[in-house]
Structure formats: C-alpha cells, structure tokens
Biopython code that builds the backbone (N, CA, C, O; Angstrom):
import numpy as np
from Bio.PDB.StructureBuilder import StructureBuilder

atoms = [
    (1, "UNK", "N", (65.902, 19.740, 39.992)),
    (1, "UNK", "CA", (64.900, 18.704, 40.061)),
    (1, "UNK", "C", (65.425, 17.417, 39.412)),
    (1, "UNK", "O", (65.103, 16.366, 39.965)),
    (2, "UNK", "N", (66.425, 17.343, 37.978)),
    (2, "UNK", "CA", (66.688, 16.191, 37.689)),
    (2, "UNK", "C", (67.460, 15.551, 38.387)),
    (2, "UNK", "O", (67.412, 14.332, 38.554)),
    (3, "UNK", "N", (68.594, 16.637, 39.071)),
    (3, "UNK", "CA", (69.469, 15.723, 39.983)),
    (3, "UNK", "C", (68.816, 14.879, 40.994)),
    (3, "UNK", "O", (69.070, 13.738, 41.378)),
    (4, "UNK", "N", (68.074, 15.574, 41.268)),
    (4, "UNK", "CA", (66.609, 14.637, 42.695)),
    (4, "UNK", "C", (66.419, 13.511, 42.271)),
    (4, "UNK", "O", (66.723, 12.464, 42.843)),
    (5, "UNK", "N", (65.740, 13.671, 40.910)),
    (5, "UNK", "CA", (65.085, 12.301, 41.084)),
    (5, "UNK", "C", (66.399, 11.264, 40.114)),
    (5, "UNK", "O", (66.128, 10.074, 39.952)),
    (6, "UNK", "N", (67.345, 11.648, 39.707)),
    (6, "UNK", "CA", (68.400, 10.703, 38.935)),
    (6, "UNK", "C", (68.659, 10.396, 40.904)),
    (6, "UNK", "O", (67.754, 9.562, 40.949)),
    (7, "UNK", "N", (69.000, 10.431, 41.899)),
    (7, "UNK", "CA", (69.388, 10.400, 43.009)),
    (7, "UNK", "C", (68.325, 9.436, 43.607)),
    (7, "UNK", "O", (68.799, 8.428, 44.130)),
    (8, "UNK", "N", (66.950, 9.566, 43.623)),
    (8, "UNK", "CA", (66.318, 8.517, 43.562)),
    (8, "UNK", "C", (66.190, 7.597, 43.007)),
    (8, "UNK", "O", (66.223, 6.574, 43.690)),
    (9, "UNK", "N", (66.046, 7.490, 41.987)),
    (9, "UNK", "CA", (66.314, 6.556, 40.998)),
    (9, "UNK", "C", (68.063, 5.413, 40.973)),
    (9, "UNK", "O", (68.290, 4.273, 40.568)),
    (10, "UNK", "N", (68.869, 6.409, 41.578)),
    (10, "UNK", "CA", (70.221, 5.471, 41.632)),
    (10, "UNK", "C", (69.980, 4.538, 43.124)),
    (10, "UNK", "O", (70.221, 3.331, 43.118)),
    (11, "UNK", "N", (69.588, 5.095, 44.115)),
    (11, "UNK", "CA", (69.207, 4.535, 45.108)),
    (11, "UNK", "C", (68.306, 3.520, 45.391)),
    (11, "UNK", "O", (68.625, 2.459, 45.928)),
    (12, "UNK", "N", (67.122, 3.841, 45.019)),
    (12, "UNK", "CA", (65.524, 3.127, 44.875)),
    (12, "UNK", "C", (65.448, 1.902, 44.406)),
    (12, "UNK", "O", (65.101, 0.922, 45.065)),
    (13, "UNK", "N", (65.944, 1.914, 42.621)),
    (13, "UNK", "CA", (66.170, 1.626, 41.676)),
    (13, "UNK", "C", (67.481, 0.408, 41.453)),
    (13, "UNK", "O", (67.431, -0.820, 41.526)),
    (14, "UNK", "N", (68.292, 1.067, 41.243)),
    (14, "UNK", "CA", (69.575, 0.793, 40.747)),
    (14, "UNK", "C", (70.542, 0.246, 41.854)),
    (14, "UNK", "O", (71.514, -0.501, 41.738)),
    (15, "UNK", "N", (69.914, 0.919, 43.119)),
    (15, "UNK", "CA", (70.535, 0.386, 44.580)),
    (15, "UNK", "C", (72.417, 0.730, 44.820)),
    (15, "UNK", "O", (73.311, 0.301, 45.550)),
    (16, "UNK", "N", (72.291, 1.653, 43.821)),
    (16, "UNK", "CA", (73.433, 2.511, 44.311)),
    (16, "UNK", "C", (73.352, 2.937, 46.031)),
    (16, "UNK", "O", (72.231, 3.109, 46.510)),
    (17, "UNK", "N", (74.473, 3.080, 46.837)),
    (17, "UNK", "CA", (74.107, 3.520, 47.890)),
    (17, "UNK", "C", (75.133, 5.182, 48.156)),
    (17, "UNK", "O", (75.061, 5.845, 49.190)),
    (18, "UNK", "N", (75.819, 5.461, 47.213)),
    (18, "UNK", "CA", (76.726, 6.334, 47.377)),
    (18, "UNK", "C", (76.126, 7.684, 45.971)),
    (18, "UNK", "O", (75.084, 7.618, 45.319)),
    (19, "UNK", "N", (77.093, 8.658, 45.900)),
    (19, "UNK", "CA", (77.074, 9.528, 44.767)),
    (19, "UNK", "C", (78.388, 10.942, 45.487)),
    (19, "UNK", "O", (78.473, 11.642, 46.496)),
    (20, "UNK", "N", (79.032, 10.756, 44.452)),
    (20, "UNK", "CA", (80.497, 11.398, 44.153)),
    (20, "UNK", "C", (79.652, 13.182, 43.855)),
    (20, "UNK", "O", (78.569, 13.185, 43.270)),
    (21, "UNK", "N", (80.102, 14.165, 44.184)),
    (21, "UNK", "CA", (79.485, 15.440, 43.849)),
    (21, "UNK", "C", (81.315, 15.820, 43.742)),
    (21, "UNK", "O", (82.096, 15.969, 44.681)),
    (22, "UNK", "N", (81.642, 15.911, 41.988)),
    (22, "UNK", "CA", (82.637, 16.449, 41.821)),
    (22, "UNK", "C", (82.451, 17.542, 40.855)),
    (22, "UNK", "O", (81.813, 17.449, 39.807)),
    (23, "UNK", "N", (83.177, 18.784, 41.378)),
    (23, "UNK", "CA", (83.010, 20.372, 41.352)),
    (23, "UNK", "C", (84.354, 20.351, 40.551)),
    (23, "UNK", "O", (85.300, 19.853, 41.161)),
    (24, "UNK", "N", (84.634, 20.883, 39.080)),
    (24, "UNK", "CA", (85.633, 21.106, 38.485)),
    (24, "UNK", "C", (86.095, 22.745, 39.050)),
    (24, "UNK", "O", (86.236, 23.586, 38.162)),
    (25, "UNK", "N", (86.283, 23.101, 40.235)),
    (25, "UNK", "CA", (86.467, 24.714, 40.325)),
    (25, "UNK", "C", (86.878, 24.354, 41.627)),
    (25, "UNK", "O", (86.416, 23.400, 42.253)),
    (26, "UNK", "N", (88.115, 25.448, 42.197)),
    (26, "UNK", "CA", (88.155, 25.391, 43.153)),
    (26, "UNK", "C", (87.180, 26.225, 44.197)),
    (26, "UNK", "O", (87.025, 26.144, 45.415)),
    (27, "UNK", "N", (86.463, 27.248, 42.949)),
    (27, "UNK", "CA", (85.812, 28.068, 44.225)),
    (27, "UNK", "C", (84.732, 27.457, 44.359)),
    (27, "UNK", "O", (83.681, 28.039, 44.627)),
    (28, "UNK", "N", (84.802, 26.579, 44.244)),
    (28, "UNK", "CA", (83.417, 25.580, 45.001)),
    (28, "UNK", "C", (83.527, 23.974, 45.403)),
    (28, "UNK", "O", (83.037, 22.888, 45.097)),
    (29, "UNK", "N", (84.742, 24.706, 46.517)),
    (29, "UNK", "CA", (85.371, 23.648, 47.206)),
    (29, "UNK", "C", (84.636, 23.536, 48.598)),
    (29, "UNK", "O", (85.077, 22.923, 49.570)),
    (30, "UNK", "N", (83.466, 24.214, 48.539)),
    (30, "UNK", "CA", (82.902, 23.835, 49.978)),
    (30, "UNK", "C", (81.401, 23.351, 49.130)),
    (30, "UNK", "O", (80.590, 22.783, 49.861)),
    (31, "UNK", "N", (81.080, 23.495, 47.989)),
    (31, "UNK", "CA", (80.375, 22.794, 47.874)),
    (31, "UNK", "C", (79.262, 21.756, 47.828)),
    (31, "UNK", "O", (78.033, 21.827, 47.852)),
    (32, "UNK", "N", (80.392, 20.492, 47.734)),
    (32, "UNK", "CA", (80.012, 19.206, 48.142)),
    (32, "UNK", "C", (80.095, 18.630, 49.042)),
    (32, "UNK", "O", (79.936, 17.413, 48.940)),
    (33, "UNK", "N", (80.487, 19.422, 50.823)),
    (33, "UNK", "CA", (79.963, 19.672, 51.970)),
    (33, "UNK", "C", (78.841, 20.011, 52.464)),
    (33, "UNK", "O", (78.205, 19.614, 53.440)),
    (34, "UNK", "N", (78.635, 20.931, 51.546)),
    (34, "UNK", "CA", (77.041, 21.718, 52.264)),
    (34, "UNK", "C", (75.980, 20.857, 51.476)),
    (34, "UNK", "O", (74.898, 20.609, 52.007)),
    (35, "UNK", "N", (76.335, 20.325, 49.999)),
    (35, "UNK", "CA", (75.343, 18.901, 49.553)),
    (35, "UNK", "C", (75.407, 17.932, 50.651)),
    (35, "UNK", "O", (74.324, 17.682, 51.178)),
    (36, "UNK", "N", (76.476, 17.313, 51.125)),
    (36, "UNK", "CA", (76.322, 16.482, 51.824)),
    (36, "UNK", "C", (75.418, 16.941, 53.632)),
    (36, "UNK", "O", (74.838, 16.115, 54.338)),
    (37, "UNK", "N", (75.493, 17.627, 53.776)),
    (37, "UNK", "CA", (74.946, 18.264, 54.922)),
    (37, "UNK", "C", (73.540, 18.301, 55.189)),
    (37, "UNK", "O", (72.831, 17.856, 56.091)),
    (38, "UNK", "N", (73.389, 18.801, 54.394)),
    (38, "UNK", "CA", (71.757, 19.606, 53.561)),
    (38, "UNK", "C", (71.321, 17.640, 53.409)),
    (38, "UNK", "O", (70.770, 16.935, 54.255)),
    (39, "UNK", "N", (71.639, 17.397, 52.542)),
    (39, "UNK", "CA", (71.001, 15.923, 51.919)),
    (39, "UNK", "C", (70.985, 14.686, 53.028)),
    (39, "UNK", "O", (70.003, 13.945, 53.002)),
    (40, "UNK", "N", (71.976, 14.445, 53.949)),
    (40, "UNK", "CA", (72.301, 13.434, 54.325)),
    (40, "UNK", "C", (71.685, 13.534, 55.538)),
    (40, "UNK", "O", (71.194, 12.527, 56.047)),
    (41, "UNK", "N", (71.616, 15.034, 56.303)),
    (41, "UNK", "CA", (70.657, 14.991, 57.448)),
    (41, "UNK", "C", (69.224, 15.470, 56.763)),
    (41, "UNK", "O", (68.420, 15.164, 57.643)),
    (42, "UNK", "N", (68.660, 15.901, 55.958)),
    (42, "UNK", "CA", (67.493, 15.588, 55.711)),
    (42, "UNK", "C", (66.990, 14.277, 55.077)),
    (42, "UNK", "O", (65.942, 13.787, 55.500)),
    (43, "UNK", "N", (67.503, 13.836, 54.340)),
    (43, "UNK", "CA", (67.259, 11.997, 53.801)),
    (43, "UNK", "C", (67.302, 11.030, 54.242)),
    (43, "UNK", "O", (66.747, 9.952, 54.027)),
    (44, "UNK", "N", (68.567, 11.685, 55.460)),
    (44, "UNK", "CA", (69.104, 10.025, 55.969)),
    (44, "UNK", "C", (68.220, 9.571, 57.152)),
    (44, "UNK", "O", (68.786, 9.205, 58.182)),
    (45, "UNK", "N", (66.745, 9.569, 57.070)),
    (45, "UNK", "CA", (66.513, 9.507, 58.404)),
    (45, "UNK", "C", (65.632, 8.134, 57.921)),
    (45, "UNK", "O", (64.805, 8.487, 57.080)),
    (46, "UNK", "N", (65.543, 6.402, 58.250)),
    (46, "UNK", "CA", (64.505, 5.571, 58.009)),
    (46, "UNK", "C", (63.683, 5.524, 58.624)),
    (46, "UNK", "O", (63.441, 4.372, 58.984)),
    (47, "UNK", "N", (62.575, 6.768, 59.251)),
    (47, "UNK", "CA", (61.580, 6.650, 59.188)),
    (47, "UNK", "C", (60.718, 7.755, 58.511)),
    (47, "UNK", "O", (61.147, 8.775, 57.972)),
    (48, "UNK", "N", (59.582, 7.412, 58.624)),
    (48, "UNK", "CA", (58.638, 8.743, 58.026)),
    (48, "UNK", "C", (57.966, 9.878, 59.125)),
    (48, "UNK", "O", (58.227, 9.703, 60.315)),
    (49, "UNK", "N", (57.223, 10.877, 58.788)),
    (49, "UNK", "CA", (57.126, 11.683, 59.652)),
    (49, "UNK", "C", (56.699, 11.220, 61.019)),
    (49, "UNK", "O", (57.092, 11.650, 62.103)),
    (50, "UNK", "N", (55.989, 10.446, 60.823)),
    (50, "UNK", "CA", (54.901, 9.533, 61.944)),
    (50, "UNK", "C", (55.672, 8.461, 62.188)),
    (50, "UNK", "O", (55.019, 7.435, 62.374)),
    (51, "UNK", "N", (56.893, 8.344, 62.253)),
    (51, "UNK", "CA", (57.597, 7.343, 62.999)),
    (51, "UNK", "C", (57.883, 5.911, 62.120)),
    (51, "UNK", "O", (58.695, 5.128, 62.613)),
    (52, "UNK", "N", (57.512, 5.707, 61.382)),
    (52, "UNK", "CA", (56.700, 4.352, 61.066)),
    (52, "UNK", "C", (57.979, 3.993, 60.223)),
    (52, "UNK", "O", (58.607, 4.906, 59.688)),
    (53, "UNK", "N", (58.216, 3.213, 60.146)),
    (53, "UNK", "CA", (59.773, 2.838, 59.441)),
    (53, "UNK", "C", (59.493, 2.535, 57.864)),
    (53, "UNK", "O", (58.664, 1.812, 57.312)),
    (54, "UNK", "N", (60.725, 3.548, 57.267)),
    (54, "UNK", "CA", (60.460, 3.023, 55.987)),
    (54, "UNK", "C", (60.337, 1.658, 54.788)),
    (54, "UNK", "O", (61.279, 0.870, 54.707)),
    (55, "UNK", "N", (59.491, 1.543, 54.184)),
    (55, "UNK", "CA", (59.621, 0.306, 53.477)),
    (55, "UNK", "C", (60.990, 0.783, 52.212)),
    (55, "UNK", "O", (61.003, 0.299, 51.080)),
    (56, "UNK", "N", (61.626, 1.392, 52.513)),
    (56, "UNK", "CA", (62.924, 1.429, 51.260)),
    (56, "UNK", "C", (63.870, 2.368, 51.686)),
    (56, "UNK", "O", (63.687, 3.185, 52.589)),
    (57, "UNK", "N", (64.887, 2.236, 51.015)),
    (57, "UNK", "CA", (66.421, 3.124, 51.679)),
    (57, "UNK", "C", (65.954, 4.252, 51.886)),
    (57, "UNK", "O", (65.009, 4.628, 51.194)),
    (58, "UNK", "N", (66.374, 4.901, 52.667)),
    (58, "UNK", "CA", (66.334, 6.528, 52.621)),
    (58, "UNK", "C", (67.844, 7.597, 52.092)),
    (58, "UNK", "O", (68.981, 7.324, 52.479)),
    (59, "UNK", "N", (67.673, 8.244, 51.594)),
    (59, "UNK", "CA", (68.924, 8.828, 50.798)),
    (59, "UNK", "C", (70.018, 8.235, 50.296)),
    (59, "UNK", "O", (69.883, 7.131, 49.768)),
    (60, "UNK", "N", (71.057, 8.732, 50.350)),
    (60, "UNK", "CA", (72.144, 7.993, 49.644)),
    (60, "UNK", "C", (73.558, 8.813, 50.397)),
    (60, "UNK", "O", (73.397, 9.838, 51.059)),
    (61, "UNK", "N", (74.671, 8.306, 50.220)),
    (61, "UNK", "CA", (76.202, 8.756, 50.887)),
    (61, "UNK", "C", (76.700, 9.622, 49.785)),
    (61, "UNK", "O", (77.107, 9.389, 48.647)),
    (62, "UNK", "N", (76.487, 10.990, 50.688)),
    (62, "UNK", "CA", (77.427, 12.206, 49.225)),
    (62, "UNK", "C", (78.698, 12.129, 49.629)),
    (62, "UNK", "O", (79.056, 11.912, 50.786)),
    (63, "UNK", "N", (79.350, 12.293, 48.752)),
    (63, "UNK", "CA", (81.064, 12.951, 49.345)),
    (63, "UNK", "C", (81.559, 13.383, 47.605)),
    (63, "UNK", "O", (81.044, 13.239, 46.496)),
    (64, "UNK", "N", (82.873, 13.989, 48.158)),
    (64, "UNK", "CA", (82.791, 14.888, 47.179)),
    (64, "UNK", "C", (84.228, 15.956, 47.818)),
    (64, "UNK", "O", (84.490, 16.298, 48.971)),
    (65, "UNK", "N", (85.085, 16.314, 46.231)),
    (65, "UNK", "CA", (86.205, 16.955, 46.178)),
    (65, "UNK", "C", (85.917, 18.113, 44.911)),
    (65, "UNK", "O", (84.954, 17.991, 44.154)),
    (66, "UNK", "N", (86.799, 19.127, 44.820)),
    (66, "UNK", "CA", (87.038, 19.685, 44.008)),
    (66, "UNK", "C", (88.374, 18.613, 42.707)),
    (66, "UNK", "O", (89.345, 17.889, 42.928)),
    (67, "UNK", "N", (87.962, 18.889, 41.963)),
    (67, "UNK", "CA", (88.890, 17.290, 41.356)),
    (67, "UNK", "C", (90.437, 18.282, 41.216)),
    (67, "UNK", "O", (91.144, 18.384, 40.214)),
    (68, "UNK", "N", (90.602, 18.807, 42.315)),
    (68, "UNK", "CA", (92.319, 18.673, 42.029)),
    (68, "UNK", "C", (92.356, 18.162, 43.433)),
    (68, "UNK", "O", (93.403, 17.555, 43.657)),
    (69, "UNK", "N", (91.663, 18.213, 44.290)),
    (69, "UNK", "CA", (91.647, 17.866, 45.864)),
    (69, "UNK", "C", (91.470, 15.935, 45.817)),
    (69, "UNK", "O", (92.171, 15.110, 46.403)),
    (70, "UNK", "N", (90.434, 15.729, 45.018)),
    (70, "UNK", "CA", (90.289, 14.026, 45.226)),
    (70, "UNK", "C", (91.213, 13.317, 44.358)),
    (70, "UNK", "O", (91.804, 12.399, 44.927)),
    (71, "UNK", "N", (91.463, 13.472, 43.280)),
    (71, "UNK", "CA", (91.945, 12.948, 42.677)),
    (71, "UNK", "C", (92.866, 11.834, 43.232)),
    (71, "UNK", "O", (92.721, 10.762, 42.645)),
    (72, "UNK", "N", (93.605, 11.842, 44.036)),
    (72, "UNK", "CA", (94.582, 10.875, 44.415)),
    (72, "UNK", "C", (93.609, 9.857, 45.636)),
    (72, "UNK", "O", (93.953, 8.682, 45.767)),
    (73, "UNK", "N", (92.565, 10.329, 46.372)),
    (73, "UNK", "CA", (92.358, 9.637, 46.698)),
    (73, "UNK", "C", (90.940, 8.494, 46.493)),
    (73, "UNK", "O", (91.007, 7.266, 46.444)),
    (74, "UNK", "N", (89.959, 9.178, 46.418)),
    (74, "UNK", "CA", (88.673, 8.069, 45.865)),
    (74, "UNK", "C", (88.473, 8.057, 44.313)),
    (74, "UNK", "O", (87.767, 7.333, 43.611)),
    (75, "UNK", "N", (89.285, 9.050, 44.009)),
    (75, "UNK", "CA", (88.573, 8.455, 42.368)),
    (75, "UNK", "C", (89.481, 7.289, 42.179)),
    (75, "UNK", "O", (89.139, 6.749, 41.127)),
    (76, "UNK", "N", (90.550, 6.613, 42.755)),
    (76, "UNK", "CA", (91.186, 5.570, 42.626)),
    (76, "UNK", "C", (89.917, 4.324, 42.328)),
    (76, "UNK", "O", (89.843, 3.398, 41.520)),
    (77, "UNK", "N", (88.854, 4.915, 43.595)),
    (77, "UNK", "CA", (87.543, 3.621, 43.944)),
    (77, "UNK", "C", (86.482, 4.026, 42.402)),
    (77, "UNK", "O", (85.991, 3.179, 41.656)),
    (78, "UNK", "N", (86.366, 5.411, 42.272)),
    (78, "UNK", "CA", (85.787, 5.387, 41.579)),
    (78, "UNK", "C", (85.956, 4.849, 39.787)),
    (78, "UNK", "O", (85.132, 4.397, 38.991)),
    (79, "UNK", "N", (87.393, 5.157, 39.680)),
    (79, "UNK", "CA", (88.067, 4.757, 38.484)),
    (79, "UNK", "C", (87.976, 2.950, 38.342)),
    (79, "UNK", "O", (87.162, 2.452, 37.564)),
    (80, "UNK", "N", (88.889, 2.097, 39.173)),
    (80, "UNK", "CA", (88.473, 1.003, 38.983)),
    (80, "UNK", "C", (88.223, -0.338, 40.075)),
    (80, "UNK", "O", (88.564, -1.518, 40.158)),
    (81, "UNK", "N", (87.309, 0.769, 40.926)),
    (81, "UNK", "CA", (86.758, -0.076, 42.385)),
    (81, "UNK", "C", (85.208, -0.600, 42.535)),
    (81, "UNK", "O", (84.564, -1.530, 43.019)),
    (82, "UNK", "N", (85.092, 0.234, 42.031)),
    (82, "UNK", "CA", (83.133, 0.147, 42.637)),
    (82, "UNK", "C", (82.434, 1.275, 41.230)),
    (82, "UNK", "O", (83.018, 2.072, 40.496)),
    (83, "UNK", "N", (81.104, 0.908, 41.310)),
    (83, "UNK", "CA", (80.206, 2.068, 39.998)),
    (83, "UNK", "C", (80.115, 3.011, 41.350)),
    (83, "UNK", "O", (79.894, 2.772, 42.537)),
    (84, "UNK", "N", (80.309, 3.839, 40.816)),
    (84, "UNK", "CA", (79.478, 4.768, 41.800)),
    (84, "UNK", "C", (79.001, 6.031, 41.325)),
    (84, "UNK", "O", (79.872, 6.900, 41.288)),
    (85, "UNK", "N", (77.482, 6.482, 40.831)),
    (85, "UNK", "CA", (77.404, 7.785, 40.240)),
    (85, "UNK", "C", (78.102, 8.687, 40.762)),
    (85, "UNK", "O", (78.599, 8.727, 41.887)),
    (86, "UNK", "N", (78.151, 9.672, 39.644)),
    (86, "UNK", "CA", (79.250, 11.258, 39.949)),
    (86, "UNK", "C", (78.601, 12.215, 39.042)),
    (86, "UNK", "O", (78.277, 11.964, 37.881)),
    (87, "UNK", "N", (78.398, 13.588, 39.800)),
    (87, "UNK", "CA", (77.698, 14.546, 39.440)),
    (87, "UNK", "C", (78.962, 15.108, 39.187)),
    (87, "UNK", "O", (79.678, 15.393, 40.148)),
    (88, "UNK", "N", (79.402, 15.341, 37.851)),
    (88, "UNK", "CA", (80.455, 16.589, 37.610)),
    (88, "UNK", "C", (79.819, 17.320, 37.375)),
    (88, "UNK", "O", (78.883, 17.292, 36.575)),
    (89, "UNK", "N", (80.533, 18.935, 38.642)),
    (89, "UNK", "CA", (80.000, 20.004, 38.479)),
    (89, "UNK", "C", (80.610, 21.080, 37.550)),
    (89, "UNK", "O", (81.374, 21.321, 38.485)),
    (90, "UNK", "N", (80.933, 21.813, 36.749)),
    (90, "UNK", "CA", (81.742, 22.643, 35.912)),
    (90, "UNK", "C", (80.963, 23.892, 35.915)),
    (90, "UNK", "O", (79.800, 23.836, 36.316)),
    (91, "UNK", "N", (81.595, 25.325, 35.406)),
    (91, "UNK", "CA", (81.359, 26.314, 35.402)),
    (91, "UNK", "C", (80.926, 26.639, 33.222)),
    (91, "UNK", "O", (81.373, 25.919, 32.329)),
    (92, "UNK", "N", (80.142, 27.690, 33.040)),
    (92, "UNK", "CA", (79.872, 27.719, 31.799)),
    (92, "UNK", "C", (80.665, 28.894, 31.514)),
    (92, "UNK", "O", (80.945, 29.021, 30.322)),
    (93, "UNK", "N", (81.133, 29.854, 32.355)),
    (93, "UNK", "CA", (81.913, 31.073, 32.485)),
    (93, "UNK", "C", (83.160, 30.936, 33.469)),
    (93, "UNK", "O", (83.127, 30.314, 34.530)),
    (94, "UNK", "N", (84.245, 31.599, 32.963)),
    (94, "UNK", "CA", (85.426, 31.158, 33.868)),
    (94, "UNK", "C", (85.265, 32.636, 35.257)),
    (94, "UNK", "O", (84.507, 33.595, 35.112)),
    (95, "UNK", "N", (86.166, 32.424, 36.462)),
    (95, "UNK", "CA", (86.246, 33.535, 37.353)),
    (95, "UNK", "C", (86.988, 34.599, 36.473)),
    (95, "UNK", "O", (86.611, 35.757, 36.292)),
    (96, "UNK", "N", (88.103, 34.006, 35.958)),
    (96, "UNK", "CA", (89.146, 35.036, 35.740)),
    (96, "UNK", "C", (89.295, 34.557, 34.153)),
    (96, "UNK", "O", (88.839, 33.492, 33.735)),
    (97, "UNK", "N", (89.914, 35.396, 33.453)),
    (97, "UNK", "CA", (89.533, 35.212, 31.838)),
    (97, "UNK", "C", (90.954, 34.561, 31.652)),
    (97, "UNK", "O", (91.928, 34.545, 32.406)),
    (98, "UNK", "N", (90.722, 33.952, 30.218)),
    (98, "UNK", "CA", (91.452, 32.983, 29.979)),
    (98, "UNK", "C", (92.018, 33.586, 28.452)),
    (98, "UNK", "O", (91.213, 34.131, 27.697)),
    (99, "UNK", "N", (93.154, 33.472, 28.154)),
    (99, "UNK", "CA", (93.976, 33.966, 27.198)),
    (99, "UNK", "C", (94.715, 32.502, 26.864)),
    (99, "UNK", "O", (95.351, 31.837, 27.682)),
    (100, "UNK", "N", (94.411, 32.075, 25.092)),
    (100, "UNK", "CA", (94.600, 31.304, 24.520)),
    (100, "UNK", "C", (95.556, 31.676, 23.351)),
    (100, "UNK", "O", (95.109, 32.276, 22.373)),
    (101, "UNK", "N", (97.015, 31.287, 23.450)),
    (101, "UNK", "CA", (97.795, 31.422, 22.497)),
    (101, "UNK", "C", (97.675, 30.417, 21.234)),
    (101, "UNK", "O", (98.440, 30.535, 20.277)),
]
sb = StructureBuilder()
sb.init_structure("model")
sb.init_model(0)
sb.init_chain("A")
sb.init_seg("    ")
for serial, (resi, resn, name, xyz) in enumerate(atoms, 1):
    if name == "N":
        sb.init_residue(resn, " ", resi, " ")
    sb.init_atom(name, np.array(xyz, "f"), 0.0, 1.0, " ", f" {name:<3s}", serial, name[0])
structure = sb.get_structure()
C-alpha cells in the first residue's frame, strides 16, 4: 500500500513521470517486468471507466533491472541525468547461506 500511494504522490504531486523498480537479487530478475506489466496496462489508461478523460496523469513509466543487469546502462541517467524515484528491492534472508571469514 505505501508503495501505491508514494507512486501517486511522485506522479500527481511531484510530477515525476518515471520510477526505477531495482531488485538487489538475481532471482528476481523477472520482477520488474511483471511490475511493469501489471501497472502500466492497468494505470496507463487516460480515461476513466465511463470514458470521460482524465483531469490528471494516469500512472507512471516502470522499468527496472536486477542491479548487476542495469548498472551500465540507466543508472548512468539515474546517477547523474534526471531525479527519478527508485524502489530498491533487497532480500531480508539470503537463497544460499553466506560464510563470513
């Protein structure tokens, strides 16, 4: 729910028109595909149910890498091109265990 409405709010608001969905894992390298999928054909549509055209943006542009996959190419924009919010995604538990010398 907070991501929703921080997503409204960057759009609505703030007039962001984009948002970065970066996944620190590779196993959730499909991810920020199926966000963009899911979100962009349900949001992206300017009108309302009844046709009637909206008085304000409708959704926002997801895209999105696993950050060993983007790295070379848009976080270049995101680093020092344009603001553009970014949802880093991270895991609180690893897949495979981790041994620290």
């Amino acid at each position: 729910v907070l991501l929703g409405l921080l997503s409204i709010w960057n759009v609505s608001f703030l007039g962001y028109p984009a948002r970065a969905i970066l996944p620190y894992s590779q196993a959730l390298e499909k991810f920020a595909p199926h966000i963009q999928q899911v979100s962009m054909e349900s949001n992206g549509k300017g009108v309302s149910i009844d046709g009637v055209p909206l008085p304000f943006e409708a959704g926002e542009i997801d895209f999105g890498e696993p950050g060993t996959n983007g790295q070379h190419s848009f976080y270049q924009l995101i680093h020092q091109g344009r603001v553009i919010p970014c949802d880093f995604i991270g895991s609180a538990k690893s897949q495979q265990p981790i041994y620290l010398k």
